[in-house]
C-alpha positions as CSV (number, residue, x, y, z in Angstrom):
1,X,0.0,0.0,0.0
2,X,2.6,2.4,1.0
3,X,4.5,2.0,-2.4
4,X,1.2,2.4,-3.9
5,X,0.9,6.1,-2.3
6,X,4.6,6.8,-2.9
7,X,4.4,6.1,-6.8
8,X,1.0,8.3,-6.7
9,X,3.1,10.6,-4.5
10,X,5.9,10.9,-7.0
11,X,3.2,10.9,-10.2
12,X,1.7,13.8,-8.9
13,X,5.1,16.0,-8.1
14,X,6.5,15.0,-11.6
15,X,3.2,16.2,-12.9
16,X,3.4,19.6,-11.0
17,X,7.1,19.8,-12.2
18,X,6.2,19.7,-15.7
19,X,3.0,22.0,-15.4
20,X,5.4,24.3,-14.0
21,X,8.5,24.4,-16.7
22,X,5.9,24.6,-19.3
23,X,4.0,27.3,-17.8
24,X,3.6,30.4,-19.5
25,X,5.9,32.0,-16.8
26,X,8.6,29.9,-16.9
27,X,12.1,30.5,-16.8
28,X,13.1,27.6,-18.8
29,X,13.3,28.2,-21.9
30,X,15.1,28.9,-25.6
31,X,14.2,31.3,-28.3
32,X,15.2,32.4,-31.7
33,X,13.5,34.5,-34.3
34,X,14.0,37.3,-36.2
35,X,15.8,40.9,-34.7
36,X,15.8,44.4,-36.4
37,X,18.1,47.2,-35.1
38,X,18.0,50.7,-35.6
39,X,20.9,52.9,-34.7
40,X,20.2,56.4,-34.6
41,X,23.5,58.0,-35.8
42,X,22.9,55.8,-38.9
43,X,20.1,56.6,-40.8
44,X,21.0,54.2,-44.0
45,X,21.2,51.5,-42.0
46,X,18.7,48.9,-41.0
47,X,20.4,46.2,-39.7
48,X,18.5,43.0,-39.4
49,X,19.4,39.1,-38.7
50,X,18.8,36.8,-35.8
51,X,18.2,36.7,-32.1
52,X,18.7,33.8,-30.1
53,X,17.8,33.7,-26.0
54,X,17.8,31.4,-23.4
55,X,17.1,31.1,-19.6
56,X,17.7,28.5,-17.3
57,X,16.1,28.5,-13.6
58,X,18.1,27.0,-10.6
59,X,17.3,26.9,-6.9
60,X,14.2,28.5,-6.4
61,X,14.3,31.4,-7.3
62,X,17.4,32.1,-9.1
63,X,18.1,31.9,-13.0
64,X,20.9,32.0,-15.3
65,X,20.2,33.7,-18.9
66,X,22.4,34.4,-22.0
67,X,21.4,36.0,-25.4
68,X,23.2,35.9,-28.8
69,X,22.4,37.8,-32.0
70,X,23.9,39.3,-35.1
71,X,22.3,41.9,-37.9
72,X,24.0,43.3,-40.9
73,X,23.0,45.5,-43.7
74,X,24.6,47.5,-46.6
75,X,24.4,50.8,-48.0
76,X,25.1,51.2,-52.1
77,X,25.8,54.5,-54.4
78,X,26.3,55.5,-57.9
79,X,26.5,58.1,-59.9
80,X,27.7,58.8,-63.5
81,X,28.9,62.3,-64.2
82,X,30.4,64.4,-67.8
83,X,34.4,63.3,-67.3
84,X,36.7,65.0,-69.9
85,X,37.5,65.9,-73.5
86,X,38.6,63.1,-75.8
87,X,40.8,63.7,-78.4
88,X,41.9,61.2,-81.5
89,X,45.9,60.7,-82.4
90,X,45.4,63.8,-84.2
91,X,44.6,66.1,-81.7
92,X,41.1,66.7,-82.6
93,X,37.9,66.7,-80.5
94,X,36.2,63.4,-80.6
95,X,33.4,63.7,-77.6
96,X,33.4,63.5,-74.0
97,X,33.8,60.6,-70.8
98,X,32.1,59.8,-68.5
99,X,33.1,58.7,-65.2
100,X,31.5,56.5,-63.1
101,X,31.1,55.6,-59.1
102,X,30.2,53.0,-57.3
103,X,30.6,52.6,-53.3
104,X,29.5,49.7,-51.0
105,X,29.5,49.8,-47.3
106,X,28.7,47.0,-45.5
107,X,27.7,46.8,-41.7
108,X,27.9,43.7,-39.1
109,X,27.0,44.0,-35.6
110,X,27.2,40.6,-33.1
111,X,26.4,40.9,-29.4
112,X,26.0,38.0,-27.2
113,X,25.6,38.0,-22.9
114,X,25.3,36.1,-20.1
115,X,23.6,36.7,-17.0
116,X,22.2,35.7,-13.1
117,X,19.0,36.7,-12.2
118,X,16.3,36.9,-9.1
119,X,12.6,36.2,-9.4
120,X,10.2,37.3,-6.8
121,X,6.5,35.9,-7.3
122,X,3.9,38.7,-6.7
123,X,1.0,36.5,-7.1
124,X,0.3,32.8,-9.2
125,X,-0.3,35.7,-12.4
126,X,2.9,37.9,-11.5
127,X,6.4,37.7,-11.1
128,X,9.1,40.5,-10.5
129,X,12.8,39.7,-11.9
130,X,15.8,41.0,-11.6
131,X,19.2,40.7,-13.8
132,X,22.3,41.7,-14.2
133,X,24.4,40.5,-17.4
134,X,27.6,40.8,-19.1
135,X,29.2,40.8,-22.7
136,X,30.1,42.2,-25.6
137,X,28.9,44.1,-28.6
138,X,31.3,44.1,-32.0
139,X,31.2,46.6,-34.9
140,X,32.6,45.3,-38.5
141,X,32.4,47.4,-41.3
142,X,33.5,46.7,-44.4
143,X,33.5,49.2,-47.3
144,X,34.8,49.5,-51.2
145,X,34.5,51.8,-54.2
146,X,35.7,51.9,-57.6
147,X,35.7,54.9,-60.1
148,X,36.1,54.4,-63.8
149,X,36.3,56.7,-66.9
150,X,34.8,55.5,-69.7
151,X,34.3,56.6,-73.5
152,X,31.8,54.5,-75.4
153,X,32.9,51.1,-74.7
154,X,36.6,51.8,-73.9
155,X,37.8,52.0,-70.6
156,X,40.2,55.0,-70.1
157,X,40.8,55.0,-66.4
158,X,40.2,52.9,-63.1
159,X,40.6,53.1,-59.8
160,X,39.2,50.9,-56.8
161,X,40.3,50.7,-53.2
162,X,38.5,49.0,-49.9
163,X,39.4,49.7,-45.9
164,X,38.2,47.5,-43.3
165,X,37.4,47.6,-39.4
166,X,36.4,46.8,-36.6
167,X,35.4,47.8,-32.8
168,X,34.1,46.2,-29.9
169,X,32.8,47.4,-26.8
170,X,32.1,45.4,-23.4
171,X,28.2,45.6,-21.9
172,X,27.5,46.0,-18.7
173,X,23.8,46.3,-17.6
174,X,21.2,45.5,-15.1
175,X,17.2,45.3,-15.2
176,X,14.1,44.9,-13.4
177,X,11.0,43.5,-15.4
178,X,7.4,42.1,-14.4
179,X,5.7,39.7,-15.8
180,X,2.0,39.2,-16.1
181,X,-0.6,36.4,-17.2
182,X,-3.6,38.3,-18.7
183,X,-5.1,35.2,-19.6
184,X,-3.9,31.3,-19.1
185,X,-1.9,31.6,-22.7
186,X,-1.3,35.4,-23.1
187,X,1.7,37.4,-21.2
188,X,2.1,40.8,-21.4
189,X,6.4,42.3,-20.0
190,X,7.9,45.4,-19.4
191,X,11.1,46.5,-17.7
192,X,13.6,49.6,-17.0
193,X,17.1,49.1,-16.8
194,X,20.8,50.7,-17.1
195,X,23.2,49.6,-20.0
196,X,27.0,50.5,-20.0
197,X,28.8,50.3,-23.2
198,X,33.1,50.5,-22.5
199,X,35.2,51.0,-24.8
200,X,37.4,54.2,-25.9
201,X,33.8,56.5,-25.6
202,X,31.9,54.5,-23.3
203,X,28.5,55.1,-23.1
204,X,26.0,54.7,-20.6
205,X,22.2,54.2,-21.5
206,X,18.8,54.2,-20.3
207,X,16.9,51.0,-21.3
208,X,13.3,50.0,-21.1
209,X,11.4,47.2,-23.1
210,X,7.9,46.0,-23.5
211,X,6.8,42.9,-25.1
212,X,4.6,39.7,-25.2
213,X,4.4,35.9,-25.1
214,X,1.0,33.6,-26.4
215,X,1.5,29.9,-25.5
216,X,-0.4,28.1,-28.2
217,X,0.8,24.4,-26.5
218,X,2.1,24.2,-23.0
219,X,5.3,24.6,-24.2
220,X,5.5,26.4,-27.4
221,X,5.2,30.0,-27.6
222,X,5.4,33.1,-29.8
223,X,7.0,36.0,-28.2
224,X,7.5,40.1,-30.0
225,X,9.5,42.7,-27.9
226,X,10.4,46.2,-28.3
227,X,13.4,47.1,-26.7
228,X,14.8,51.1,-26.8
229,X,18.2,52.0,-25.3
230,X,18.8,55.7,-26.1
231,X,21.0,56.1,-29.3
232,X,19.8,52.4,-31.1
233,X,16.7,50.4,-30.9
234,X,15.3,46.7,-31.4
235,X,12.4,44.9,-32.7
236,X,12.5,41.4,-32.1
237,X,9.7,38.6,-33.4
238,X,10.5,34.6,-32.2
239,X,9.7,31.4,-31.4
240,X,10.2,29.9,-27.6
241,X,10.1,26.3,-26.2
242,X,9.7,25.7,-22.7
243,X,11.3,23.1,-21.1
């Protein structure tokens, strides 16, 4: 009999384990989907790519949490302008070149972080968290152009050249965020927080997000998120699996 009630015991706690990872609250999870950025002091660019996220609580109320994500984007011009006069063997007049531009500049940002946070439950709808996290955030930019002078289909002149660099800066930040069940499925987030970018200019920003999860199983969700830290900005769509 007793093994009876201990298998029933043990039944029921592995039930209420798994009701609780796969709850809509949960801090076990991982995520990926699709990230925009927009930096302010670059108005051609509108870098997009992937976000990946994960969390993993431990204890009881403690949680680890890293995030990972990289966007790129290019910027393109030409323009074709009245060059030079030609002249034959002779020395006479024949027409006029034309000279050509074309510049590329391409633009790669990668940031990952990892993190240790606190969660106190304000009710079974509501929880409180707190982070702080650490990483890094890397600039590439690559960038080319070529100029040519032309005349009909004969090249007179050409000229191309391409530079390089990079930059990378380490992130230090710390947040607060709630988190609230509207409905059984639907979560609705916000949070405030301080970022600190150090490098040669260090920055420090003021961030605050808002965002929301719908569970559509017990453990698959969809999540969207705006996040806005001053001088950039990011939109983020994704997929998460509790587990």
């Amino acid at each position: 009999m007793k093994y009876t009630l201990l298998a029933c015991a043990l039944s029921l706690a592995s039930t209420t384990v798994m009701a609780e990872n796969t709850s809509p609250l949960s801090y076990d999870y991982v995520e990926a989907g699709y990230k925009k950025t927009e930096i302010d002091e670059l108005n051609d660019f509108s870098l997009s790519g992937i976000g990946i996220n994960f969390s993993k609580q431990f204890a009881e109320n403690w949680f680890v949490l890293g995030h990972y994500s990289t966007a790129s984007d290019d910027d393109k011009e030409s323009s074709y302008y009245d060059g030079y006069n030609v002249y034959d063997s002779f020395g006479n007049l024949i027409g006029e070149s034309q000279i050509s531009y074309l510049g590329k500049v391409d633009l790669d940002i990668t940031r990952f972080e990892l993190g240790l946070g606190y969660i106190y439950s304000l009710s079974d709808r509501t929880n409180l968290d707190f982070s702080a996290k650490i990483g890094q955030l890397k600039f590439e930019v690559d960038s080319s152009f070529s100029v040519e002078e032309t005349y009909q289909d004969y090249v007179l002149e050409s000229y191309s050249d391409s530079y390089s660099d990079s930059e990378t800066a380490d992130i230090l930040s710390a947040n607060v965020q709630i988190r609230h069940l509207l409905t059984d499925s639907f979560e609705i987030n916000g949070g405030v927080g301080y970022e600190r970018l150090h490098d040669e200019e260090s920055e420090n920003n003021a961030v605050f997000h808002v965002g929301a999860n719908y569970a559509f199983t017990s453990a698959w969700l969809v999540s969207a998120s705006y996040r806005d830290a001053n001088d950039y900005s990011d939109i983020s769509l994704a997929v998460r699996y509790n587990f």
